[in-house]
C-alpha positions as CSV (number, residue, x, y, z in Angstrom):
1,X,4.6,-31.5,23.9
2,X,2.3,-28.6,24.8
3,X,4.3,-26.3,23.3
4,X,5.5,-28.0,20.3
5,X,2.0,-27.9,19.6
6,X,1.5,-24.5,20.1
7,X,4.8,-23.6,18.2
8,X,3.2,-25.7,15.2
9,X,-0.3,-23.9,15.3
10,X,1.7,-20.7,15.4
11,X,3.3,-21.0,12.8
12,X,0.9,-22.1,10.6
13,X,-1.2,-19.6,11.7
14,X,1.2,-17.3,10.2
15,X,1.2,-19.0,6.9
16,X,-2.5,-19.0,6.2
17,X,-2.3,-14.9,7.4
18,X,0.4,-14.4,4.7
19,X,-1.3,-16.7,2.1
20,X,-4.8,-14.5,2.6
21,X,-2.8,-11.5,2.1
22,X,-1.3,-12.0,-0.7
23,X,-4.7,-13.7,-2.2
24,X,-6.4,-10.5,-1.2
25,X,-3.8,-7.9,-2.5
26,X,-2.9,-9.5,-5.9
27,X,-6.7,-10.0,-6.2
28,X,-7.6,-6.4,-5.9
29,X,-4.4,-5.3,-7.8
30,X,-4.7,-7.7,-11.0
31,X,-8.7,-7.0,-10.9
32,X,-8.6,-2.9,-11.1
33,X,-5.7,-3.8,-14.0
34,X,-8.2,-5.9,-15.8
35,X,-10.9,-3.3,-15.3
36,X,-8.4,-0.4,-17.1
37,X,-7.3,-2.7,-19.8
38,X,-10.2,-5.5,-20.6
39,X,-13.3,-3.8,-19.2
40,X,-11.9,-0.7,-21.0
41,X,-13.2,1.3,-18.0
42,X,-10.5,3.9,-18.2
43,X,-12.0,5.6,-15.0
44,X,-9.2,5.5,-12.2
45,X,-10.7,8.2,-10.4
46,X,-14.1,6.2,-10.2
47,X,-12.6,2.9,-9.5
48,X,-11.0,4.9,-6.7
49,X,-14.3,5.9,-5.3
50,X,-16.2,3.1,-5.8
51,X,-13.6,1.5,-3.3
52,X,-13.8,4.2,-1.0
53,X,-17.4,3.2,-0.7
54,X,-17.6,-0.2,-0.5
55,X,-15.0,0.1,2.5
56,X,-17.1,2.8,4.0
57,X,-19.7,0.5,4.1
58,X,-18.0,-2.7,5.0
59,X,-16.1,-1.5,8.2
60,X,-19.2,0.7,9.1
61,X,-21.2,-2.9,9.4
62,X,-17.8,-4.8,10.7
63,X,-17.8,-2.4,13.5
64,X,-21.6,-1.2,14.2
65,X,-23.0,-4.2,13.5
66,X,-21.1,-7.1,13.8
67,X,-19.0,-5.9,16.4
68,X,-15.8,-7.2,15.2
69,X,-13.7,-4.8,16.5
70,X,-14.6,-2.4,19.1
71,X,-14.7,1.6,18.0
72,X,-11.6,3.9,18.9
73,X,-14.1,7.1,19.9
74,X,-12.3,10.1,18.3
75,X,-13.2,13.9,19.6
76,X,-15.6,15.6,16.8
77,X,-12.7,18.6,16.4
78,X,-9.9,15.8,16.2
79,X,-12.1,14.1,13.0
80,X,-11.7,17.4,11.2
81,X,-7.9,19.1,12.6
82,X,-6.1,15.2,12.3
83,X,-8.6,12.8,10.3
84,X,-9.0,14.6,7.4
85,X,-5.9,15.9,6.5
86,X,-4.5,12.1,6.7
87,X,-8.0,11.2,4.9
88,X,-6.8,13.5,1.7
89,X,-3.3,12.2,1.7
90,X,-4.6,8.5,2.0
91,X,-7.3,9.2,-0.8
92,X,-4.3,10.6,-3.2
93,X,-2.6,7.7,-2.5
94,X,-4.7,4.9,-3.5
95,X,-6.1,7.4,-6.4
96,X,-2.1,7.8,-7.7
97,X,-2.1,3.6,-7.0
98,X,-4.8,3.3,-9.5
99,X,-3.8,6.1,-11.7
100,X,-0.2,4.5,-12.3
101,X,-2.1,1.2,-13.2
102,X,-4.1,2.7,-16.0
103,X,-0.9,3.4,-17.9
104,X,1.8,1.2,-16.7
105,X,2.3,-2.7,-16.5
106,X,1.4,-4.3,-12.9
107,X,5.3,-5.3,-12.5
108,X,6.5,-2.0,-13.6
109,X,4.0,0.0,-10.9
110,X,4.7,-2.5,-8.0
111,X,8.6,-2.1,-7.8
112,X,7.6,1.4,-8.1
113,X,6.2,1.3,-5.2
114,X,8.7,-0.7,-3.7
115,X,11.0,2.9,-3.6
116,X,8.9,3.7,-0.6
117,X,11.5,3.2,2.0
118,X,13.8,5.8,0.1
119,X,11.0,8.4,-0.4
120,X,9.9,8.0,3.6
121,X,13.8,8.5,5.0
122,X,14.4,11.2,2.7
123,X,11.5,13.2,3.4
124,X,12.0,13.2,7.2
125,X,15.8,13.9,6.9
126,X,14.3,17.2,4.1
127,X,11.4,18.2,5.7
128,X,11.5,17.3,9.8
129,X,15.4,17.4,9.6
130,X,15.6,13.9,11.0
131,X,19.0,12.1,11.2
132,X,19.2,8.3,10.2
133,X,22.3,5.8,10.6
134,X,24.5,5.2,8.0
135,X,23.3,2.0,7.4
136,X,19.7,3.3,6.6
137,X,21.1,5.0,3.9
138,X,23.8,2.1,2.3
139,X,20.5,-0.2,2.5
140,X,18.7,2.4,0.1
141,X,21.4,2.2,-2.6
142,X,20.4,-1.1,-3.7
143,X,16.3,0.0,-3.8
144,X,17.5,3.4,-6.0
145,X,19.8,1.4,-8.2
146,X,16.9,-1.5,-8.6
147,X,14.1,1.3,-9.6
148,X,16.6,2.8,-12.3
149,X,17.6,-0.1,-14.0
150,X,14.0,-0.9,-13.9
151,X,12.9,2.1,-15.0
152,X,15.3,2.8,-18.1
153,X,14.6,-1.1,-19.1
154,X,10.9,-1.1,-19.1
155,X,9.5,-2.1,-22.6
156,X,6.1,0.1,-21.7
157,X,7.3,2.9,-20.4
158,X,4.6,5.8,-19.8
159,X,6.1,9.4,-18.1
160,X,2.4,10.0,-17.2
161,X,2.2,6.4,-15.0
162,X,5.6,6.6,-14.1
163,X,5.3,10.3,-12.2
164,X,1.3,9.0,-11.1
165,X,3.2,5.8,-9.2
166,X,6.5,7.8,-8.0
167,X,4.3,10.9,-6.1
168,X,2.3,7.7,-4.9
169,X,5.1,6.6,-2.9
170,X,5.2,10.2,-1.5
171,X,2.0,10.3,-0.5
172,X,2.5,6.7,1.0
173,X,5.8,8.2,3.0
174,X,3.8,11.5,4.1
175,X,0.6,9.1,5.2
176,X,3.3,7.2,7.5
177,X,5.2,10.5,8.6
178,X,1.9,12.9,9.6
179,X,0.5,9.6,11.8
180,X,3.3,9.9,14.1
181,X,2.2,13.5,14.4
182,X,-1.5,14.0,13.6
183,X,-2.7,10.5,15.3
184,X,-0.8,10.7,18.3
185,X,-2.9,9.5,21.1
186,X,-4.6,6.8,18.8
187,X,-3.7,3.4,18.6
188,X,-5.8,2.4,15.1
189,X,-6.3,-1.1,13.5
190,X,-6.7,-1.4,9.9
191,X,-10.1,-1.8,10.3
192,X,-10.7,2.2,12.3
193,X,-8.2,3.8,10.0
194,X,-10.9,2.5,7.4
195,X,-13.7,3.5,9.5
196,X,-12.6,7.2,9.9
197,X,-10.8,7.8,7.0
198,X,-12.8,6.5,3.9
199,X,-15.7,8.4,4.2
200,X,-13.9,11.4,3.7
201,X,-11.9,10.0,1.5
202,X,-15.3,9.5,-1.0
203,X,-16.3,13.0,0.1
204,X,-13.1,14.1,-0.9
205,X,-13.1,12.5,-4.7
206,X,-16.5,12.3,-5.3
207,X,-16.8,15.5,-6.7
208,X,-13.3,15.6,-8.9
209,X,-14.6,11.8,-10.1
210,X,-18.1,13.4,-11.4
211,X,-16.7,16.4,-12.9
212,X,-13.7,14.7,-15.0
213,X,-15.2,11.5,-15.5
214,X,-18.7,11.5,-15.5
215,X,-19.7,12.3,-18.8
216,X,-17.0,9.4,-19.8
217,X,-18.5,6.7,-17.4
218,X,-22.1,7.1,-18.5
219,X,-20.9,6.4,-22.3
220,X,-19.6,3.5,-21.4
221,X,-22.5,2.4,-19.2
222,X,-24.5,2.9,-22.7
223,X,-22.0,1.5,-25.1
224,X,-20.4,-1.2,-22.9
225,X,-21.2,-4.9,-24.2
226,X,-21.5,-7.4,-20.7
227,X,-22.4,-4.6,-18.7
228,X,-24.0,-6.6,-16.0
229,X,-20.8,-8.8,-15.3
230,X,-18.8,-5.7,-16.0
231,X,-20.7,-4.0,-13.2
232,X,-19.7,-7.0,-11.2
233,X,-16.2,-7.3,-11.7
234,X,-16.0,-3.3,-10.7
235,X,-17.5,-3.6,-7.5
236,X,-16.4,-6.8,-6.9
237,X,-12.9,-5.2,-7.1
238,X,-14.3,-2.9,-4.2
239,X,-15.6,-5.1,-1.8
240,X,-12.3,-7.1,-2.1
241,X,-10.5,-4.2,-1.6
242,X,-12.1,-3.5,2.1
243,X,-11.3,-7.1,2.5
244,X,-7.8,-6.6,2.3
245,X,-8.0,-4.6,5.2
246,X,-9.3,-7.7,7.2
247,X,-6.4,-9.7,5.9
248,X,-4.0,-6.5,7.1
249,X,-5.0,-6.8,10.4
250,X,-4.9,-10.1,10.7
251,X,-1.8,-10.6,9.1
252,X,0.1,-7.9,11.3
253,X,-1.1,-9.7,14.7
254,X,0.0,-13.4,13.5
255,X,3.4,-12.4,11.8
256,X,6.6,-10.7,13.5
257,X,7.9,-7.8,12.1
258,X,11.3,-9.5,9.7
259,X,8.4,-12.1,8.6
260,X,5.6,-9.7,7.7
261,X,9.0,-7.2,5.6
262,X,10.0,-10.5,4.0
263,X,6.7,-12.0,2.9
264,X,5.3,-8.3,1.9
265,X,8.5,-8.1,-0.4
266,X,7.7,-11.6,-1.7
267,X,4.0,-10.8,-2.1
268,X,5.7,-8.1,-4.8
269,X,7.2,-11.2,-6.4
270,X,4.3,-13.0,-7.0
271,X,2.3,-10.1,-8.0
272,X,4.5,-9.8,-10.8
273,X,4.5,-13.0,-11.6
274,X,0.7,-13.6,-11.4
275,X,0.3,-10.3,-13.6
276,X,2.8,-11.5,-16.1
277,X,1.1,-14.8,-16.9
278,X,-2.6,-13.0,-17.0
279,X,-1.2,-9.4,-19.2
280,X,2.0,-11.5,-20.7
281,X,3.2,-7.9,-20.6
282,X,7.3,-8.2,-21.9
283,X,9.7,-8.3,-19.6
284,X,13.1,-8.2,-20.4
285,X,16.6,-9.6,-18.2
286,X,17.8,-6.4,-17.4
287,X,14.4,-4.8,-16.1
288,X,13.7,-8.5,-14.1
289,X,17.1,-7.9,-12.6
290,X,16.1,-4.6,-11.3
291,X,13.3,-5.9,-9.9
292,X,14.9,-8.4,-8.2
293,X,17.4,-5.8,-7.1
294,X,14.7,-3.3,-5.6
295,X,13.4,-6.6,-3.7
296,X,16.3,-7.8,-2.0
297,X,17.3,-3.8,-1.1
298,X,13.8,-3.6,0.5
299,X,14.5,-6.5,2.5
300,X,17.8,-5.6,3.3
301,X,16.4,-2.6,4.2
302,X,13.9,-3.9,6.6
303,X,16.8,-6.1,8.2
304,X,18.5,-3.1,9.2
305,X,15.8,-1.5,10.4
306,X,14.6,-4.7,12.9
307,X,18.6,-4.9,13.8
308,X,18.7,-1.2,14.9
309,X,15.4,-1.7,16.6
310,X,16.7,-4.4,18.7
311,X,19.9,-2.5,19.8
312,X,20.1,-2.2,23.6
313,X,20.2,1.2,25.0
314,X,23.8,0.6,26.2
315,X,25.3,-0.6,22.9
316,X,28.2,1.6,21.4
317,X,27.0,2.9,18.2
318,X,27.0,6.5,16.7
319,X,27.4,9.6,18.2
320,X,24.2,11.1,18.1
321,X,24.7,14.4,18.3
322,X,22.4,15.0,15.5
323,X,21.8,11.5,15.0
324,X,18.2,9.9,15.4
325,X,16.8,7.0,14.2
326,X,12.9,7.6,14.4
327,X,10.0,5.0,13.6
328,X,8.9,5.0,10.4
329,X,5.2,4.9,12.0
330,X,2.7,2.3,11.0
331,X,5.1,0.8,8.6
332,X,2.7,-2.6,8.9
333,X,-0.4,-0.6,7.8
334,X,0.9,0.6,4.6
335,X,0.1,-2.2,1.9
336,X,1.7,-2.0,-1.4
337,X,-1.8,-1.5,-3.0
């Protein structure tokens, strides 16, 4: 009976982790698109920073002063030689993230990012010459063939948001990669990774944000009609967005891996869904196929994955001469912001 009850609590402890997540991520994501396209605050590098700063803030006081989680103490030479370089390439990702929504349609930009999978096996095999199983690769043909149907089927196509979302998913894969190098030795939570890495981050693209779209962003503060709720709705959209990294963390520690895959590629799904009935941005068969495609290969994907994860060391499988199936490191930290 005991466990039973236990089992049940369990499980719908999972549920309200995934439901929170997804609240959180579609908030943030259909809020910055409202801010581009409603607000007419056509500022993505701005929006970027403005997030950067709310989340310094928030997981300085969740950490300092609240003591939600206790601080992972870096050296002061390891802040500067392994945090920042994974500070710049996690700034140019979330700046990309927000570039690619100023031109292109929520749905469009999320499958997008869905290609991250390909982008992060591909780069090790280039760049650290690493050597995947076959079925790593046959689970990436549906995600390539699901991103170019989308891709040649969507109705608002923009080159500019297209390239701004696809070097996104680079900087995503090289994020992942450079952690199982440059943060060896630290075992960070969402909510550290935030600590350390978003106020360099805002160091980082303060000064690009002033220079290319300051001048912009106080015309608008002067011409702007509702600028007090606007103002709200902006940093709203940043304070939600260090609250997604609450709902991360707790998320990753209710969930097992195949559950957290799953519901992140359904999350995708209903951020579509939810973005086509705010935007009613047109959507034809062929580019909802490929969608759908790019889902089911990312879950596929992530099957494989899990399945090769839970081979035991004395099952036949290829020779691995030159064979090796590395981690795609912090795989669970890397929301599809």
């Amino acid at each position: 009976m005991e466990d039973s009850v236990l089992c049940s609590w369990s499980v719908f402890r999972a549920f309200l982790a995934i439901i929170q997540w997804w609240g959180f991520n579609v908030t943030v994501i259909i809020m910055n698109k409202w801010i581009f396209q409603k607000l007419d605050f056509k500022f993505p590098l701005s929006v970027s920073c403005i997030h950067f700063i709310c989340s310094s803030v928030g997981a300085y006081l969740a950490i300092k002063v609240f003591k939600v989680k206790p601080l992972i103490q870096v050296e002061p030479e390891d802040r500067w030689k392994r945090i920042f370089p994974m500070s710049f390439v996690f700034c140019m990702n979330i700046v990309l993230g927000n570039v690619s929504l100023r031109y292109i349609p929520v749905s469009f930009m999320q499958t997008i990012k869905s290609f991250t999978p390909a982008t992060t096996v591909v780069l090790q095999w280039l760049v650290w010459r690493k050597y995947f199983d076959w079925r790593i690769w046959a689970s990436l043909v549906p995600i390539v063939g699901g991103i170019l149907l989308t891709s040649v089927t969507e109705l608002n196509f923009n080159m500019f948001g297209f390239c701004a979302a696809l070097f996104g998913c680079l900087a995503t894969s090289t994020k992942t990669i450079l952690a199982e190098s440059l943060l060896h030795g630290y075992k960070f939570d969402s909510i550290n990774t935030v600590y350390y890495m978003a106020p360099f981050a805002t160091m980082i693209l303060s000064v690009p944000a002033l220079l290319l779209e300051g001048g912009g962003v106080v015309e608008w503060l002067h011409t702007h009609e509702s600028l007090y709720s606007s103002l709200t709705i902006i940093f709203g959209s940043g304070l939600l967005a260090f609250c997604l990294n609450f709902s991360i963390f707790y998320v990753i520690h209710s969930t097992t891996a195949v559950t957290f895959n799953v519901a992140g590629n359904l999350k995708v799904a209903f951020a579509v869904l939810v973005s086509w009935s705010i935007f009613r941005n047109p959507i034809s068969m062929l580019n909802a196929a490929g969608c759908a495609v790019t889902l089911i290969g990312c879950t596929f994907y992530g099957y494989v994955r899990h399945k090769l994860s839970q081979q035991q060391p004395g099952t036949p499988r290829t020779p691995r001469t030159r064979l090796e199936m590395a981690p795609l490191v912090n795989d669970k930290l890397d929301d599809k912001v």
